[in-house]
N, C-alpha and C positions, 0 to 999 in steps of 0.2 A: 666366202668370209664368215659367213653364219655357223658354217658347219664348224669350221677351225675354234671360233669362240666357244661354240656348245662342248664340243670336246676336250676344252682345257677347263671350263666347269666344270664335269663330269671328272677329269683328274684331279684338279682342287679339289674337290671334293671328298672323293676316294682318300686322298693325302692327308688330308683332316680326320677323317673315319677311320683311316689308319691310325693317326697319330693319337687319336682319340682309347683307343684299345689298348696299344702301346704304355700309354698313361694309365689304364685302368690296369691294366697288368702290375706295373712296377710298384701303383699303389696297393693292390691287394697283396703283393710279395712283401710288400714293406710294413705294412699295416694291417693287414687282415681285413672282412667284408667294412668294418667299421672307415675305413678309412677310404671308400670308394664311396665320396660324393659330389654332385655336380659340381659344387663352389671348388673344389680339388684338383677336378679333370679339368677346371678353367682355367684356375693354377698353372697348371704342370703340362697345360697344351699352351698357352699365350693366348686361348679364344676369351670371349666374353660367355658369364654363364647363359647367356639367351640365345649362343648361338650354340652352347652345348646340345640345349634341346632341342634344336632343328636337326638334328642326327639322332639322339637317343630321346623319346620321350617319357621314360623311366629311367631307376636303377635297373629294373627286371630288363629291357631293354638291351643296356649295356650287356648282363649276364646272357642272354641269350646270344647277342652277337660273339662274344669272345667262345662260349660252350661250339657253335657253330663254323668259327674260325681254328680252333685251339683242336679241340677232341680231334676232328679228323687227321687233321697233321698230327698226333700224337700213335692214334690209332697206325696208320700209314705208315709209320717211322717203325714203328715195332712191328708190326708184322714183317715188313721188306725184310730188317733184321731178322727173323726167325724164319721166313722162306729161303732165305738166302745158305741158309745151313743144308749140309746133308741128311744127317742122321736125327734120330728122333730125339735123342738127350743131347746133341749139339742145339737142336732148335729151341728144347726146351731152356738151357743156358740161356739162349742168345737172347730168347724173351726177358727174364732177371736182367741180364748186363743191360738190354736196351733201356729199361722200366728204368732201372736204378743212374742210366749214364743220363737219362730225361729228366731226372728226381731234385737236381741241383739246381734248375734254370730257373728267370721268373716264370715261365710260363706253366710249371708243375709248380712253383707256389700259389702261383693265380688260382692255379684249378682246386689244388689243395682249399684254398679262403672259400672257394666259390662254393664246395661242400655244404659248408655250414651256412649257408643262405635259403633263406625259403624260399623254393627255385618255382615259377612258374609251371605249365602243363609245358612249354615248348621246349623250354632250357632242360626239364626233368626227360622228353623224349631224345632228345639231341644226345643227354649222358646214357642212358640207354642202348641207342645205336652205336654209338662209341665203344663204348664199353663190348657190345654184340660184335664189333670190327676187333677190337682188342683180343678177346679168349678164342675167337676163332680158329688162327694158328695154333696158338696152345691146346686147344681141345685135339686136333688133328694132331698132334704130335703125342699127347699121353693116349689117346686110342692107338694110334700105332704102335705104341708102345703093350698094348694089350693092358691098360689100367682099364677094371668091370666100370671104374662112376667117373670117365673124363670131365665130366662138365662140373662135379661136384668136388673133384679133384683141381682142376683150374682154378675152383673161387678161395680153397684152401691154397693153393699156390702163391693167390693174391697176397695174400693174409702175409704171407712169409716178407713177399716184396714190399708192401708198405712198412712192414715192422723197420727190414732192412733201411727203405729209404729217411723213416726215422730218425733211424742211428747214423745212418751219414751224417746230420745235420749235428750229431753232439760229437762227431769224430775227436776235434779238437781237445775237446774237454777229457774224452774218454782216454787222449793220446791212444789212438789205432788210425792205421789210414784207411781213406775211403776202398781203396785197392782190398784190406784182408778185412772189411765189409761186404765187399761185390762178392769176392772168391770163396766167404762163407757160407753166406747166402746160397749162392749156385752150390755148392758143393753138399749142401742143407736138404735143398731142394731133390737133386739128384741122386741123391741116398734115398731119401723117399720114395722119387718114383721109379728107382733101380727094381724094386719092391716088388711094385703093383701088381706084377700076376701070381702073386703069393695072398694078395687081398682078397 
């Protein structure tokens, strides 16, 4: 009988940690770092704020958990998509489409908010590793491609895709659909490093 109880604290609890993140997510998509605060996450969980902080006992806290939860799934999702390719410009593609089809969720706007936050030393290593899992495929595919600076070519690649992911968000406005954003982007991209062993 002990055991059975301890166990379903330990999933209550997870469930709450969970839902606790979940909430800090929709709030930073919605609102920006500005609007991820404890009295919020109490809100928007049905907890009490005192029981907020028997799970997180910061803000910094919360950021580190979501950077720890979030980066890797984001990392992992892109890469499988760009291993999953033959060819070196198919893989390179498949990194843009994956970035940019990730670009629209809350969870790339969390991460997005979470940017502009004075991040800790653990949250600031967490986006580091991440980001190290991220350009990896990518560097392996413009080396094979025979680009002379892959790694300094990849952080310029970046630059294209965030721009892209930008402009998805004003599509509407712009009247263009997200589709001849993605298909510019990559086809942007790809003229570039069609290039590289002329660099």
């Amino acid at each position: 009988m002990p055991r059975i109880r301890a166990a379903s604290v330990a999933e209550h609890r997870k469930l709450q940690h969970d839902a606790l993140l979940d909430a800090a997510r929709e709030l930073l998509a919605e609102g920006g770092t500005e609007a991820l605060t404890f009295p919020s996450l109490a809100a928007r969980t049905g907890l009490a704020r005192s029981s907020v902080y028997e799970y997180f006992k910061s803000r910094a806290a919360v950021v580190e958990a979501l950077c720890a939860v979030d980066l890797p799934v984001w990392a992992a999702e892109v890469a499988d998509a760009v291993r999953a390719e033959r060819t070196p410009q198919a893989r390179v593609g498949a990194y843009v489409r994956a970035q940019l089809a990730f670009a629209g969720g809350a969870r790339h706007r969390a991460l997005v908010a979470l940017s502009a936050l004075e991040l800790d030393d653990a949250a600031r290593e967490r986006i580091r590793a991440a980001h190290g899992l991220l350009a990896g495929p990518l560097v392996e595919a413009l080396t094979e491609l025979g680009h002379p600076r892959p790694g300094l070519a990849a952080l310029l690649l970046q630059g294209t895709v965030e721009a892209a992911a930008r402009r998805l968000e004003l599509c509407a406005a712009a009247d263009e659909s997200p589709e001849t954003v993605v298909e510019t982007a990559i086809a942007l991209v790809l003229d570039g490093v069609s290039g590289s062993s002329r660099a």
